[in-house]
N, C-alpha and C positions, 0 to 999 in steps of 0.2 A: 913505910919500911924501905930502905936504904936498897939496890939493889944489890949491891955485893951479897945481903943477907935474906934472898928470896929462895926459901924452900922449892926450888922447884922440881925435884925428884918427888917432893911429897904433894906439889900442888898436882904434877903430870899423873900422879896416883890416885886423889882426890876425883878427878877429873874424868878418870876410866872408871874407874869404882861407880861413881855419881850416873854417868851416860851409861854404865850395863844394870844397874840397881843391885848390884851383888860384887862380893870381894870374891868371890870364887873366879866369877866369869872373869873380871880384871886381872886377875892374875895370870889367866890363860892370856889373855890380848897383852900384856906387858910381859911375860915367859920370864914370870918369877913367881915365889911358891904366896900362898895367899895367907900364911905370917908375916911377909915381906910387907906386901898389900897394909894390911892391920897395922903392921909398925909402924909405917909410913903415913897414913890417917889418924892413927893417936901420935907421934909425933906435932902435926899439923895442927889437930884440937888443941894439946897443949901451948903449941905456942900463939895461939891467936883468941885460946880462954873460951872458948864454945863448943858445943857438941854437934856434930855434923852432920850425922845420920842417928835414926831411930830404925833399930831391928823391930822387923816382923815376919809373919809368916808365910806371905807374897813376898821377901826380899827387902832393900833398903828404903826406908824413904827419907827425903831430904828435909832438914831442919830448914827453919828460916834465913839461918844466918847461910846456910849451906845452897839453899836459892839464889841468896842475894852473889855469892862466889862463882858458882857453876858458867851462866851464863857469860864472864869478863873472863873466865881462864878456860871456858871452851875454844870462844870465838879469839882468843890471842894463841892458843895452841895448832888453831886452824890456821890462823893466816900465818903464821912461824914454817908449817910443813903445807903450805901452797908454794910459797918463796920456795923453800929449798928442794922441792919437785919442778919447780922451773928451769933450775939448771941441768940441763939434756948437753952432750957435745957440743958444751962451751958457748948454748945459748939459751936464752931463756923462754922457759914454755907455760904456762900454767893449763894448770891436769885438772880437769874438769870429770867428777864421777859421777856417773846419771844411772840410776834403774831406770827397768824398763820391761814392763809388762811384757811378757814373749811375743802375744800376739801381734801385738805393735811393732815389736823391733823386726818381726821376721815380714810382716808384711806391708809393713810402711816407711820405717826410717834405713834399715841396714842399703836397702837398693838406692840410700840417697846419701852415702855416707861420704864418699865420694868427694862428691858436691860440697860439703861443707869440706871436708879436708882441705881442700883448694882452695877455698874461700879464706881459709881461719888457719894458714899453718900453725899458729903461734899458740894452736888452743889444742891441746893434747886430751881427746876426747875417749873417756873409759867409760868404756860399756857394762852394764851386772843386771841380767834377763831374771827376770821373776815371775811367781802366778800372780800377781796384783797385790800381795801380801808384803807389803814391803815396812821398818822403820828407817827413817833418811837418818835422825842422828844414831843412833846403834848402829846402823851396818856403815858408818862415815862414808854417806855420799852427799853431794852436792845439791844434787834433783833429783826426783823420780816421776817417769811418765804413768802416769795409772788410770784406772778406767774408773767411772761410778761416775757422783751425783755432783762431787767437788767440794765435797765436804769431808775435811780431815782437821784433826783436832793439831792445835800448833802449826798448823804451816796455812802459806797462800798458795793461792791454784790460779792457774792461767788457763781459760777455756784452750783446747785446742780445734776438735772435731767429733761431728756426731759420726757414728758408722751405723747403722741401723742394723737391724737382726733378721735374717731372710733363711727359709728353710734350705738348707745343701745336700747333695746326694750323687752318687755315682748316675752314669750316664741310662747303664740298665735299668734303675729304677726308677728315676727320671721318666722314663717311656710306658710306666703305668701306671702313674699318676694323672688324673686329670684334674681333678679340685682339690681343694684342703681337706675335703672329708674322706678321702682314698688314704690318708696316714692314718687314717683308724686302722689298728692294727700292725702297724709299720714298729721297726725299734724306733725311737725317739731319744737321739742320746741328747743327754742332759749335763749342764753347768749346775755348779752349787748355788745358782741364784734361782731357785724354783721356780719364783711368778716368771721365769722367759717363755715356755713355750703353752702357758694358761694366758697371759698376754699376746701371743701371736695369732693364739686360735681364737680370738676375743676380737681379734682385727680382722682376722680371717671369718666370722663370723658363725665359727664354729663351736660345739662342746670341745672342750678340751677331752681325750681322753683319758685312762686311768694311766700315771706315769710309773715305771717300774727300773728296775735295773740299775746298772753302773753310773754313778756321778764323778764328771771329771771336772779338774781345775786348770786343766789346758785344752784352750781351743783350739790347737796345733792336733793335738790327741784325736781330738774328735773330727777334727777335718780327713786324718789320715784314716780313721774307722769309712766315714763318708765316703771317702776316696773308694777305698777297698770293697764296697758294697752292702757293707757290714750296718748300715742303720742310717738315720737323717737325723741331720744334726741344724742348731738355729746359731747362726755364724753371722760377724761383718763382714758380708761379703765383697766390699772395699778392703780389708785383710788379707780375701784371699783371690785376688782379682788375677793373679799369674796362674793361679788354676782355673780359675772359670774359662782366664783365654786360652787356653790349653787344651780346656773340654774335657777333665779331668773329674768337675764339680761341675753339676747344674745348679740351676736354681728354679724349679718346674713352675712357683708360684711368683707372683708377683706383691702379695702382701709382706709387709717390714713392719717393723716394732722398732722403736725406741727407748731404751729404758737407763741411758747415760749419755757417756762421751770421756773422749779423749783428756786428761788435763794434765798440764806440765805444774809440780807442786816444789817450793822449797821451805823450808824453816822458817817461820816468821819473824823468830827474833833474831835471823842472821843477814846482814848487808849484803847483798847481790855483790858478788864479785864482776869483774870484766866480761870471762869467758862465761859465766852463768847468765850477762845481758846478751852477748854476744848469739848466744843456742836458742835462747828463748826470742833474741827476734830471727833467725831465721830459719825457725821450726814456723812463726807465724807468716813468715814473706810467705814460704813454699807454701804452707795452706790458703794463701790468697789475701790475709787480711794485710791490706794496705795502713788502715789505719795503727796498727801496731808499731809501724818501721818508725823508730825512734832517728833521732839525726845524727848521722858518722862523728866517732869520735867523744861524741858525749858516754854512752852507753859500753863502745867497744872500739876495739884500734877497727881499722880502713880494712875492708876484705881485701885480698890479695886481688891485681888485678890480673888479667886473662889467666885465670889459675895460677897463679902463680906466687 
């Protein structure tokens, strides 16, 4: 097809339709009404003689031929709006958008942001904090840092760091505890991932006791409950290490759990931009791993030098 005659109001429609699985949701992200949407999709089957979606009762799902489209006019609609988000006051940037698990951002990366600023003026770094729940192509970011096993469906993971999981507690309560078997009894606040504190008392060498009460999806939450004196909570305490030196949080025991880590993830079927090589080696420098520093230039433009 010629491009003078490239539908692309209906492909740009095709394409948000397809990445939400609903003409509803697209027509909110495109702020038009979702007959619009629907014209613009049977327009597009018509002129190209296929059917592009099959309705169901979970939402769209996509045809073959509609497969074979999606990913060639996602990744050209990406790189079309990385370009024209580059131009900042007449110079060029590219906008790099990363989720980012809260715990992580508030106790690992935000104190080092800094640092990369200086390093990377040219890489326009957006931040979007989540509870680990994230989709990268739906919510249109670049990366997402998130915790678990490093297994997600469609994308690649880049180990970053383990944090292990140690019990945390205000300073008062801290002072009557002597072993793992004095939280018998204790609040035990709890994450949505149940085996964490039947896993600590297992390392602890403990029964696990009966777990009751409130489940949280922020370890920020439960750090502040800790904090407050309100219960003990099983935390990375590498997360929260500006409190520990504080004296704010103890950590009375010395047993840790593992049951993840750290990983930086993007789309699999989409090519590493500059500033996306750029973030991922130097989230790896500042973790220590030598072996990941790729070589100036191939991967990403030259850090700035003396900050600059």
């Amino acid at each position: 097809m010629d491009r003078p005659n490239l539908p692309l109001n209906a492909l740009r429609a095709f394409e948000v339709a397809a990445r939400q699985g609903s003409f509803t949701r697209a027509a909110i992200e495109l702020r038009v009404s979702q007959a619009a949407v629907s014209h613009q999709i049977k327009g597009l089957e018509d002129l190209l003689g296929v059917a592009l979606f099959t309705r169901t009762t979970k939402g769209l799902l996509l045809t073959d031929e509609a497969m074979a489209l999606f990913p060639v006019i996602s990744d050209s609609l990406d790189r079309v709006a990385r370009v024209l988000d580059g131009f900042q006051d007449a110079h060029y940037r590219e906008t790099l958008h990363v989720g980012v698990v809260t715990t992580f951002a508030v106790g690992w990366l935000m104190p080092r942001l800094r640092e990369f600023r200086s390093a990377y003026p040219s890489v326009d770094l957006r931040l979007w904090t989540n509870n680990n729940r994230v989709d990268i192509t739906k919510e249109g970011l670049n990366m997402a840092i998130r915790f678990g096993a490093g297994r997600w469906s469609g994308c690649e993971a880049v180990a970053l760091m383990e944090t292990p999981l140690t019990a945390l507690c205000a300073p008062e309560l801290a002072a009557r505890l002597r072993t793992p078997g004095d939280l018998q009894g204790q609040v035990l606040l709890r994450s949505y991932r149940a085996d964490e504190w039947p896993s600590w008392f297992e390392a602890a060498g403990e029964a696990c006791p009966n777990l009751c009460g409130p489940v949280f999806d922020s370890s920020i939450a439960m750090a502040d409950l800790a904090e407050s004196g309100d219960g003990v909570a099983l935390l990375p305490a590498a997360m929260f290490a500006a409190r520990l030196d504080r004296g704010t949080l103890i950590a009375p025991f010395e047993t840790e759990v593992t049951n993840g880590r750290y990983w930086l993830t993007r789309p699999a079927h989409k090519p590493a931009t500059p500033a996306m090589r750029c973030f991922q080696e130097w989230l790896l420098q500042q973790m220590g791993d030598a072996a990941a520093t790729a070589p100036q230039g191939q991967l990403c433009p030259q850090p700035a030098k003396d900050g600059k």
